[in-house]
N, C-alpha and C positions, 0 to 999 in steps of 0.2 A: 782383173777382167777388163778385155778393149769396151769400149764404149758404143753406143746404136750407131749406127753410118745411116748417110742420106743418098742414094743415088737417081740421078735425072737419067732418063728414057731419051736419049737421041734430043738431048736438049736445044742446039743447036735449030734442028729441024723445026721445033716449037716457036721457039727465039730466037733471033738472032745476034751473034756474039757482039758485034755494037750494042746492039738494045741493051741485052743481059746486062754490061759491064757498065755503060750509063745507068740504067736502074741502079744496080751495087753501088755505085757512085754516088747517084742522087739520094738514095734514101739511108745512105750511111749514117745521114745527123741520127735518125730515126734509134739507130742500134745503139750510138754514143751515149743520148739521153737516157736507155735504158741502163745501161753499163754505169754512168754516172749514179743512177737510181739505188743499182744495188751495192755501189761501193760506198755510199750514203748509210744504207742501211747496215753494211759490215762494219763501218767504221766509225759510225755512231750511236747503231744501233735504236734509231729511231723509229717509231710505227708509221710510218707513211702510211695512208686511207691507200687502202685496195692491193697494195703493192706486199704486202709482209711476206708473200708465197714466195720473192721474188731470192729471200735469202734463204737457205733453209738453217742454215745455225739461228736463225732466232728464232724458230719454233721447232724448233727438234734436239734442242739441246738433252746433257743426261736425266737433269732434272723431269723434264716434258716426259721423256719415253717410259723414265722407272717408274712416273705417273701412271701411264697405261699399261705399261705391264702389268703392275700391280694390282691393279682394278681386274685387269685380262683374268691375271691368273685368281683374283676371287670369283669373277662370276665363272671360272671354269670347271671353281671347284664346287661352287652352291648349286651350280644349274646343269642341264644338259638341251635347254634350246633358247636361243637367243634371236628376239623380235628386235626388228631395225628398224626404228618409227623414224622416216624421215624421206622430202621428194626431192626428184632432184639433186642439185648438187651436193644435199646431205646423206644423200644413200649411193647414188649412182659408181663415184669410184672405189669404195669399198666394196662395192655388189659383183663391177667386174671383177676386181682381184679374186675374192672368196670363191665367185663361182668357176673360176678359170682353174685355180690352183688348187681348189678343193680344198677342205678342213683337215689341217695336221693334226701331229702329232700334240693331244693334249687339247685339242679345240672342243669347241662344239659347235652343232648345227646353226646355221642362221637364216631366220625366213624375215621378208620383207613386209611391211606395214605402212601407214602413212604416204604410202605412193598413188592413188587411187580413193574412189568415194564408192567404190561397188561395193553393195551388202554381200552378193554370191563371195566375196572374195573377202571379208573379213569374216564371215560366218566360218570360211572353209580355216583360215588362220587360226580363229577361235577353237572349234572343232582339234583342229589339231594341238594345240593348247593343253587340253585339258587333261591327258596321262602323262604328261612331261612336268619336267620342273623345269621353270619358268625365268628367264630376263628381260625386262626388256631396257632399252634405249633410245630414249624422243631426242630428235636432233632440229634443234630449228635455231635461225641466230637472234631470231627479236619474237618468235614466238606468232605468228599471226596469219600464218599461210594456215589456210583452212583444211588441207589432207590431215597432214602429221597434228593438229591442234585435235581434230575429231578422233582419229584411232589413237593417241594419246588416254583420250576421254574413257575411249571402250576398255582400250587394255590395262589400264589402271583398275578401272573395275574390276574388273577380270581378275588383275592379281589381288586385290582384297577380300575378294570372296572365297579364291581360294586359301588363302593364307592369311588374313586378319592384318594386325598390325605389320608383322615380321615382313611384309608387302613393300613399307618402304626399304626394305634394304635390300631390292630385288628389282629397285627404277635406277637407273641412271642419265640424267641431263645434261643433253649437251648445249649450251648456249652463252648470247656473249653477258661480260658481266656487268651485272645493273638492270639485266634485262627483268621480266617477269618471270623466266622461265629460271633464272639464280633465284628470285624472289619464292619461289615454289619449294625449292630446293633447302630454302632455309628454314622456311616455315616446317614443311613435311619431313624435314631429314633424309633428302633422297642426296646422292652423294652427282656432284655438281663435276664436268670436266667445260673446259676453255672453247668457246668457238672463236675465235683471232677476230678480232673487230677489225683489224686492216688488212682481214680476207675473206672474198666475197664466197659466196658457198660452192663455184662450182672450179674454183681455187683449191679447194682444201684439202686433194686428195691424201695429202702429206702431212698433215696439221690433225687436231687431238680428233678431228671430225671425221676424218677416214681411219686413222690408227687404230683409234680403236676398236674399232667393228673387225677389224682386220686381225688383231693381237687375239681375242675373244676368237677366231677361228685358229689360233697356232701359227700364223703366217711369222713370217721373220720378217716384222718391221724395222728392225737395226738394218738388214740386208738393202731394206729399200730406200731407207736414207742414205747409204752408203754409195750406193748405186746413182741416185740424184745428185746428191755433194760433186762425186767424179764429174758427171754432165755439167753441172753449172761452173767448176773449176776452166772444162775447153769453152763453155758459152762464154763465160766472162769478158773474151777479147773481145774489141767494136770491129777486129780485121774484115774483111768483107769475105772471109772464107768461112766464116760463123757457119754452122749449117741450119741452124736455126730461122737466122735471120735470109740465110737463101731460101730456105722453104718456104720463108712468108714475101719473099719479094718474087719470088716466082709463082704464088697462086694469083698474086695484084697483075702480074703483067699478063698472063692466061685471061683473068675477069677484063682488063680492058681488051684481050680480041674476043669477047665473046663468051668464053667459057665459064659462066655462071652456077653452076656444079657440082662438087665433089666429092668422088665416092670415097669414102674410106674401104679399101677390098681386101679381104684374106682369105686362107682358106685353111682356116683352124677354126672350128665353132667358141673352142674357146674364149677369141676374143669379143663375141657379141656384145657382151656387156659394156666390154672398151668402146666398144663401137659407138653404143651410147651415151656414154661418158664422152666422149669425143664429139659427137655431133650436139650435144648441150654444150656442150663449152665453146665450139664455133658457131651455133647461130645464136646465142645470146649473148658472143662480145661483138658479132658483125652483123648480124642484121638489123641494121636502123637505118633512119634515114633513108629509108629507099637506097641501103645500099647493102654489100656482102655476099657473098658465096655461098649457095645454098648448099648444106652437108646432110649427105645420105651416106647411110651402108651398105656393104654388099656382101655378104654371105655367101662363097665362092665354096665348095663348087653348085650347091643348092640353087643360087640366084642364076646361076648361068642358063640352067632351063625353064625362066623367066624373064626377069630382065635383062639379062645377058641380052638378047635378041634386041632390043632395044639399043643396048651400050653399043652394040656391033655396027649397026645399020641406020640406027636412027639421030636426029636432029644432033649436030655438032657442036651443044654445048654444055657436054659434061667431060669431066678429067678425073682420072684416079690416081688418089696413095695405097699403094699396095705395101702391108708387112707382111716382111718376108721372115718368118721363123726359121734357122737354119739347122739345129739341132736340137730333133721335136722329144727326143729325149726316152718315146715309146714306139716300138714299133711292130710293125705283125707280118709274117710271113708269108702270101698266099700259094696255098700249096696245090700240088696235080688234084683234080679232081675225079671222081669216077663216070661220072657223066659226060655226057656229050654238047655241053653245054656250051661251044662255039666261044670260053671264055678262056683255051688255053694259051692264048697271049699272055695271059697275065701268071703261068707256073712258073712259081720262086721266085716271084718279083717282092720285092720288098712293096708295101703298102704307101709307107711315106713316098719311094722313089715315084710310085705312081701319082702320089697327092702333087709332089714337085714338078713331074711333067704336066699333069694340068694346071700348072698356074704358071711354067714357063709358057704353056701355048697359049693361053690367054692374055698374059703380058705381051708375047709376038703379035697374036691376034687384033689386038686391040691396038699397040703400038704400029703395025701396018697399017692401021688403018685410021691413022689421023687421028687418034685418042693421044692427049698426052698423059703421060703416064712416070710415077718416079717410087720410089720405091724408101722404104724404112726400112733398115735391114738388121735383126736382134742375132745374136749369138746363139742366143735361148731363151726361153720365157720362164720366167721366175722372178722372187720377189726386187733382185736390184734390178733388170729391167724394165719393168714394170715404174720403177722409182723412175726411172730413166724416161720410159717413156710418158710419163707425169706431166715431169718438169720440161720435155723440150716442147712439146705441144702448148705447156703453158705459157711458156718463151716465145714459143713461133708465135700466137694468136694477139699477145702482145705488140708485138713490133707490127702484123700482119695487122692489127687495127687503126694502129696510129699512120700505114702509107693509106689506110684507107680513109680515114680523116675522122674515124668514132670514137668514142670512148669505150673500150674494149671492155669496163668493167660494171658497167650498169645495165639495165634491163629497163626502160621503161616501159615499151609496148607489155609487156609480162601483166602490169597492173593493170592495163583496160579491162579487161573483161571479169579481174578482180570486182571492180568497184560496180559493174552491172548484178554481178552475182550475190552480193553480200547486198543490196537493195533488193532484191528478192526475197535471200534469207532474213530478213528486216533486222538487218544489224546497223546499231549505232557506235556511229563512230566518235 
């Protein structure tokens, strides 16, 4: 299978071909250092702090995967719904795949938890609970973010009341080891998977923190490792035709003319979830320092009769990546109708081909019109691209932080409003 492509929109026009190639120039160290990073960790296989996502042989080896299957295939067979207790980067890229690709063959349902403090919304989770048999899976790396730590609390209950002991073997945690949450694990007998200490959470779409939620719906997680490996095999060169690393030195030169930004845009509802997976993973490795690219999504063709109007006319400083899915794999006919419905333009058009010319006229549209615009371009949407689009986004944001001068992998503004909070709740620390 070819691999995702990257195309610029009338690039030139944006940048110019001096600039462009002095950028690729100048920030080429940027790519080298990374490429030394990961042939460090190939070749010695060390944990480097933050960086482990950056190889995937060392955490998706056979051992890693037969792990989660294996667990997969018990809670598939004990259960038939599976709660995902975790925020952020511990649910978000499992959440898009599952909800995108929907639960195969042999899966079961999975609802979310730990994302939110709203009573209406674990009341309704509970609620739903209670004529099903039951998993769950608390996902945090040190245990201490107050969502997942609270609905933890509830649905554990939950499951002991309904099921007495036989409860713990119906938890499964995911955190790093040494942590409290291995500590729980040992005392209670709940069965324990790895959160990689030298990957941050919203890194892990690929590691036991995403896998597994994902294996638990029947997804083909082998596919989407397979699918990543390919990708990181062409990223691995420091060449400056990396696409990787052109996508992050072309959002840097956009932010110094202004374009402060970025829509992530499709027009497959499917990828909402990515969307949000995507926009936690850009502005919690670039926004610091008063500096970074601010990332929004755009739910195309819906948002067009909203902020569409906006994109089109207004203030010039936002820019889009459009993915482009090329074979959507389902399609629908629309046929003559019997009315007079003023909609027979559209007998025996294919529904896709019509999805397609709306998002060709709006790439026109928008690319006329001083928007820069470039595009991600999938074969198809499935589980190795999805691997694919993982790993390059994780690459880009990487290099994309380092020409921006942050450290792409920490969060500190994230704690402020922590520590105002848990002084309310009168917790001691």
């Amino acid at each position: 299978m070819e691999n995702l492509k990257l195309n610029f929109m009338d690039l030139d026009n944006v940048i110019s071909n001096d600039v462009w190639k002095e950028s690729l120039n100048e920030n080429q160290k940027y790519l080298e250092h990374i490429i030394e990073n990961l042939h460090e960790l190939k070749n010695k296989n060390e944990a480097k702090e933050d960086i482990g996502w950056l190889n995937i042989d060392e955490w998706s080896n056979n051992q890693i995967l037969n792990k989660i299957t294996d667990r997969a295939n018990y809670v598939q067979q004990t259960s038939d719904l599976f709660v995902l207790i975790g925020v952020g980067g511990s649910n978000q890229a499992a959440r898009s795949v599952i909800d995108s690709l929907g639960v195969r063959k042999n899966g079961i349902e999975v609802v979310y938890a730990g994302n939110n403090l709203s009573s209406h919304y674990i009341q309704k989770i509970l609620q739903y609970c209670e004529n099903r048999s039951v998993h769950i899976n608390v996902i945090a790396k040190n245990f201490e973010t107050l969502e997942p730590g609270l609905s933890f609390r509830v649905f554990r209950e939950f499951l002991y009341k309904k099921y007495g002991e036989e409860a713990k073997n119906r938890i499964t945690v995911t955190g790093t080891k040494g942590s409290l949450l291995e500590e729980l694990a040992i005392e209670y007998g709940y069965y324990f998977l790895d959160f990689p200490d030298n990957i941050g959470g919203r890194f892990t779409a690929l590691s036991e923190v995403g896998l597994f939620p994902m294996a638990v719906a029947g997804l083909d997680i082998q596919s989407m490792i397979t699918g990543a490996k390919q990708l990181q095999k062409e990223l691995e060169s420091s060449n400056i035709e990396n696409i990787a690393f052109q996508y992050a030195v072309y959002r840097n030169e956009l932010l110094k003319k202004g374009f402060a930004i970025e829509g992530l845009a499709f027009f497959e509802p499917q990828l909402y979830y990515f969307s949000k997976w995507w926009v936690q993973l850009f502005a919690e490795s670039e926004g610091k320092e008063g500096k970074g690219i601010f990332p929004v999504s755009l739910n195309y063709t819906e948002d067009l009769h909203s902020v569409g109007q906006y994109v089109q006319e207004g203030q010039r400083f936002l820019f889009e990546t459009f993915i482009h899915i090329q074979d959507k794999q389902q399609d629908l006919t629309i046929k003559k109708d019997m009315l007079n419905d003023r909609f027979d333009y559209l007998d025996n058009k294919s529904l896709n081909a019509v999805n397609d010319i709306a998002f060709q006229a709006t790439l026109a549209a928008h690319s006329n019109d001083g928007i820069p615009c470039n595009r991600i371009i999938l074969p198809e949407l499935n589980e190795f691209y999805y691997g694919q689009l993982f790993y390059f986004f994780e690459f880009s944001v990487y290099v994309s932080g380092l020409i921006l001068g942050v450290n792409p992998f920490n969060q500190p503004g994230v704690e402020n409003y922590k520590q105002i909070m848990f002084k309310g709740l009168e917790r001691s620390f």
